[in-house]
C-alpha distance (Angstrom), angle and dihedral (degrees) to the residues before:
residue distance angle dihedral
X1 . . .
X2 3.72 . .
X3 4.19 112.7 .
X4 3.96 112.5 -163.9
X5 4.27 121.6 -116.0
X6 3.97 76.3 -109.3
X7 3.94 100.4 55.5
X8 4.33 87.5 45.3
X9 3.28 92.0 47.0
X10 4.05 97.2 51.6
X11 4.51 82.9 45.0
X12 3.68 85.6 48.3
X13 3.78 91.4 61.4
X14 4.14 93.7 35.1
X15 3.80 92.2 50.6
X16 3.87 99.8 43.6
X17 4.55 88.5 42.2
X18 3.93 80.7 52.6
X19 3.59 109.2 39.4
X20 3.62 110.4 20.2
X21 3.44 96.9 -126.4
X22 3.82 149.4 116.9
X23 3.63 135.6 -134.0
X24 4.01 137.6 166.4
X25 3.22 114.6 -99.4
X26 3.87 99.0 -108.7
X27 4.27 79.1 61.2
X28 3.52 87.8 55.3
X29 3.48 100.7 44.8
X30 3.62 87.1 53.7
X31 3.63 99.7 48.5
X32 3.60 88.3 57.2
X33 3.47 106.4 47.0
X34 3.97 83.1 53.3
X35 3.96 99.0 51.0
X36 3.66 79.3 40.1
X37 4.30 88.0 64.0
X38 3.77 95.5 31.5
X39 4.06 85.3 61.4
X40 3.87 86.7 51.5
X41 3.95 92.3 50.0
X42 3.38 95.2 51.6
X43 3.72 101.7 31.5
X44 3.56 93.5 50.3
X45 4.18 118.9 104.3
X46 3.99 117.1 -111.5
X47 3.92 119.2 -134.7
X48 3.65 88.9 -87.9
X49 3.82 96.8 54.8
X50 3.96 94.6 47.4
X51 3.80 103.4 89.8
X52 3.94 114.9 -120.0
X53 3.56 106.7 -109.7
């Protein structure tokens, strides 16, 4: 999964408002991209929510 300058920059300023702390930007990056698939894992329908076709 590929996140944009943009999309780090904007979790850059969420993560340091919310926690009070500073990382590099490769720690950033990869703090993202892993919220980033935790939302899809949760967030994603089981078999029983995906309508029968």
């Amino acid at each position: 999964m590929f996140l944009s300058d943009q999309a780090v920059k904007e979790f850059k300023e969420i993560y340091e408002a919310e926690f009070k702390e500073k990382l590099t930007d490769g720690e950033y990056r990869v703090r993202a991209e892993n919220f980033l698939r935790l939302m899809e894992l949760i967030t994603k329908p089981t078999a029983k929510e995906v309508p029968k076709k």
